[in-house]
N, C-alpha and C positions, 0 to 999 in steps of 0.2 A: 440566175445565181441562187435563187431562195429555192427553185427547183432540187437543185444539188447539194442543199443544203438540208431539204427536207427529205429527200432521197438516202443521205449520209446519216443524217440521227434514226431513219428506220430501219437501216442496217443493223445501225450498232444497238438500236433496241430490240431487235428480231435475235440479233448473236447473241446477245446477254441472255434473252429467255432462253434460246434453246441450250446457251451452257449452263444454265441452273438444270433444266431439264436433264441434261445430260450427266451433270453430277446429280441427281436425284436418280439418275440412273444406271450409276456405281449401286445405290445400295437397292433399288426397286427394279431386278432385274428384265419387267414388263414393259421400259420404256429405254429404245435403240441408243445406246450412249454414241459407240462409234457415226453412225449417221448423225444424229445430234451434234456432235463435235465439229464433222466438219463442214455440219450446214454453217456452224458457229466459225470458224477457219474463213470460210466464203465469204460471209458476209464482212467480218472484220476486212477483211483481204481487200475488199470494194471501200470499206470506210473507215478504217484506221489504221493506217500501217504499225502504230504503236502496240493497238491492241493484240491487230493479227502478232509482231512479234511477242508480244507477254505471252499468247497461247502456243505459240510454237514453242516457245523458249521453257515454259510452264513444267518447275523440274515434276510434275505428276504426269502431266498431257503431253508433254513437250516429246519426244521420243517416241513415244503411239502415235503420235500424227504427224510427226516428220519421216515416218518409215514407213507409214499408210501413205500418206502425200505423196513421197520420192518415188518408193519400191514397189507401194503397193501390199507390202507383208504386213504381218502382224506374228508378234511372238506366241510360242506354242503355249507358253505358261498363260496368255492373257484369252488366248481360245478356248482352251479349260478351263479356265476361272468362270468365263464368259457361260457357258456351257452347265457348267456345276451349279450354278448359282438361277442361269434360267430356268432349266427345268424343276427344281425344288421348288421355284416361286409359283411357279405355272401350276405345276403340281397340287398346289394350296388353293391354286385362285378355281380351279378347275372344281376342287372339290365344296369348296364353300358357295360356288354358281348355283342356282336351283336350277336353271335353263339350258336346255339339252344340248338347243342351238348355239348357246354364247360358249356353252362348254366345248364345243365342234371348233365353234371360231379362236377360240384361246389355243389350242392343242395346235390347227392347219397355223395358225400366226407363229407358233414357238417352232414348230416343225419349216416351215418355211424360214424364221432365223435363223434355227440350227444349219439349214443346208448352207444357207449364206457364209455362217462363219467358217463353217467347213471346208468350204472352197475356197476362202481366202489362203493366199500360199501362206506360208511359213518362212521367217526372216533363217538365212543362214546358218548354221555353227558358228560361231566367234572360235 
C-alpha cells in the first residue's frame, strides 16, 4: 500500500514539473511543450484522475491534447506558431554560443523538431 502510495505522489510530482516546464515552454521556445504536456497527461492519468481531467479539460491545454490524444492532430495555426517562435529563439541562442559544436547541436536539435512538427497531420477544416 505505501508502495502505491509513493508511486502516486511521484507521478503527480513528475506531471507537475514537467507542466511548469511545458508552460515555460509556451514562452522559451527551446524546451518541447507538446512532449512535456503529455508526459504530464501520463503521469496524471496513472495518479489523479482529477488532475488528468483539469488538464484535459484546461480551457488553454484542454483541446491541443485532447486532439493530439484522440486524433493525433494538431491545428495548422499552433504548428506555425510552434515554428515562428522556434527558430527566432534558436536563432539568438545560436548566435550568443561561442562553441561551434553547441552551435551544431542547437541547429540538428531545432531542425529535428521542425521535422517533428511538420509531420504531425493537421486537424480537419471545421
Amino acid at each position: 500500500m505505501l508502495k502505491l502510495e509513493l508511486k502516486k505522489y511521484l507521478l503527480i510530482t513528475l506531471g507537475t514539473i514537467t507542466l511548469a516546464l511545458g508552460v515555460v515552454g509556451v514562452f522559451l521556445p527551446i524546451l518541447p511543450t507538446t512532449p512535456l504536456l503529455l508526459v504530464t497527461a501520463f503521469c496524471y492519468l496513472r495518479s489523479s484522475r482529477a488532475l488528468y481531467s483539469w488538464l484535459i479539460n484546461h480551457r488553454l491545454f484542454g483541446r491541443y491534447l485532447q486532439d493530439y490524444l484522440e486524433r493525433r492532430t494538431v491545428p495548422r495555426k499552433a504548428k506555425a506558431l510552434a515554428l515562428g517562435t522556434l527558430w527566432p529563439s534558436l536563432l539568438v541562442t545560436m548566435f550568443i554560443i561561442p562553441l561551434s559544436p553547441v552551435r551544431l547541436l542547437v541547429g540538428l536539435i531545432g531542425l529535428a523538431v521542425s521535422v517533428y512538427i511538420l509531420r504531425l497531420r493537421e486537424e480537419a477544416a471545421a
